[in-house]
N, C-alpha and C positions, 0 to 999 in steps of 0.2 A: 504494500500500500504506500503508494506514493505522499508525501507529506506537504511537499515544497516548502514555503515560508513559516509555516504555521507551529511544525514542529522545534525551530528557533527559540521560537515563544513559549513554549511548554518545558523546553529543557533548560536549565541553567546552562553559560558554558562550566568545563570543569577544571579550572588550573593546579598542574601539580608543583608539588616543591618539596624536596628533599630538604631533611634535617642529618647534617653529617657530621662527624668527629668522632676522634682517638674514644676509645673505652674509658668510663665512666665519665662522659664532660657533662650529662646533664640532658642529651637527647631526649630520653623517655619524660623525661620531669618536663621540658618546653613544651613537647608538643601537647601534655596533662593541663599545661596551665592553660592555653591558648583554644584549646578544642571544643566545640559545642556538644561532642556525644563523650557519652563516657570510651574512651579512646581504646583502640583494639591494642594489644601490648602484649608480645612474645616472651616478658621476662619471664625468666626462670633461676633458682637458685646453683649458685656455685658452687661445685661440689667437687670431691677431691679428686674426679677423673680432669679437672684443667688444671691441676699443682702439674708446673713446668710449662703449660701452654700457653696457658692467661698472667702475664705478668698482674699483679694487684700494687706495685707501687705508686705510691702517692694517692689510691684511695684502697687504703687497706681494709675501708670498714663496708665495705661495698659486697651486698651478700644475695645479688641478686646481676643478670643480664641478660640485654635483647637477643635472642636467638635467632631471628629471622630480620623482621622488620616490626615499629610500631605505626599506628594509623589513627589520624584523627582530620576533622573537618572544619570548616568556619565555612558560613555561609556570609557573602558580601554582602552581597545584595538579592533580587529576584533572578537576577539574572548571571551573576558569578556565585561560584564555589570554591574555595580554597581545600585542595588536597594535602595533607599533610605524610609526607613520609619517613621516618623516621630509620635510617641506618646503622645495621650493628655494628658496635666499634671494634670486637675484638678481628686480629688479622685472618682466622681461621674461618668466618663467616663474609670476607670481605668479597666475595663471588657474587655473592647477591647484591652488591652495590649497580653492576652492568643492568642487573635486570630492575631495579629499582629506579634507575636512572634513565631508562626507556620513557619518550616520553614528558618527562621535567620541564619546567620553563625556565626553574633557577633553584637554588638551593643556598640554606644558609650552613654554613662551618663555622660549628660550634668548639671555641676553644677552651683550655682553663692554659692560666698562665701558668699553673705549678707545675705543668707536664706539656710545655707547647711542643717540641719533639715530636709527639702523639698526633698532632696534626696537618703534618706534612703532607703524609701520605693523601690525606681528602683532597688537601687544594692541588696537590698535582693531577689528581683522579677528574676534579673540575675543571681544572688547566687543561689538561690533556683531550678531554673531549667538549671543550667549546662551551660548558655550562655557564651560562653568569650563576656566581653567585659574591656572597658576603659574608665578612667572616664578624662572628658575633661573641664579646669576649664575654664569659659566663662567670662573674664575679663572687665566685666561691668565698664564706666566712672564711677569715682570718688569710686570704691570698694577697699580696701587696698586688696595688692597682696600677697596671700599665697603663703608659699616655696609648690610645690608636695609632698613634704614628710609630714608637716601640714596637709594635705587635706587628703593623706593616713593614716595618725594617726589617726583623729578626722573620717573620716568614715570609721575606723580597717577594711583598704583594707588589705589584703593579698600580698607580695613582689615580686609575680610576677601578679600583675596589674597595667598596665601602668597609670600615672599619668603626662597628661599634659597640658597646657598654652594652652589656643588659644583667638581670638577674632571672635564668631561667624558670626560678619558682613562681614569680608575678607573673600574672596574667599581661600587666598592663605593658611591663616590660618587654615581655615573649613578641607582644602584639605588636609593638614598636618598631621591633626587628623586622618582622612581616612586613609592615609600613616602608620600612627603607628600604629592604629588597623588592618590594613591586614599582616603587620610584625609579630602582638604580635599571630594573627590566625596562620600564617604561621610558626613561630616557638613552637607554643602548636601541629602542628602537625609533624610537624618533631619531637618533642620531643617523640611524644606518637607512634611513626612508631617503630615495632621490628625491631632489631639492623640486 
């Protein structure tokens, strides 16, 4: 059955966007605070078959991990959806990033400063296949607070990749991030539209 125009109307569009970074930066907890349903969430408890696999330094109290992917929604408006997808940090599930990232419009890379090393790996993964995204520093209790432009120095972001602050437990925070990655998409296409 043919639709033409009508079904426009009827269907939201559906924009996806990955949540990426190092093991335990806070994935599962952003897309929690950000999301309108109660969010679909792979975690699972750590257990002694990943002693030697899963490094735990710098969140040693971390007793739980994404195994697949997490999912969660915001709806914009009547007529956008925001997809949320959430990527496992550990290296041994990093397969499913290809297939997670099918699709994307951009993604944010979620850092912690006290293990940025951890995060390498995303922006080249974004690097490498043409994703915009933005990296979003996840201001963990008791982590000394980097300037954005330290954080862009030390993982030689390129100056037009947004660099900002947030706390992924807030909602209002998480949300903000969202806000500045749909700008930073927004204006990479204007920029790239002939004059």
């Amino acid at each position: 059955m043919a639709c033409g125009n009508a079904c426009d109307d009827e269907f939201p569009a559906a924009v996806k966007v990955l949540v990426a970074g190092g093991f335990g930066v806070g994935k599962t907890t952003f897309i929690g605070a950000v999301s309108e349903i109660t969010p679909l969430s792979t975690e699972e408890l750590i257990t002694a078959a990943s002693v030697g696999t899963d490094s735990l330094a710098g969140v040693a109290g971390k007793s739980t991990t994404t195994v697949a992917f997490d999912f969660g929604r915001i709806t914009v408006d009547a007529r956008h959806v925001l997809y949320l997808f959430g990527t496992p940090g550990q290296e041994r599930f990093w397969f499913l990033w290809n297939e997670l990232s099918n699709g994307a419009l951009g993604a944010v890379v979620l850092v912690d400063t006290r293990r940025l090393t951890a995060s390498f790996e995303a922006v080249d993964f974004f690097e490498r296949r043409g994703i915009p995204f933005l990296v979003a520093i996840n201001e963990f209790e008791g982590a000394f607070r980097y300037d954005p432009e330290e954080v862009r120095s030390a993982l030689r972001l390129g100056p037009d990749v947004p660099v900002v602050p947030c706390d992924a437990r807030v909602a209002r925070s998480a949300t903000s991030v969202l806000v500045a990655l749909v700008r930073h998409l927004l204006a990479r296409a204007l920029s790239s539209r002939p004059v």
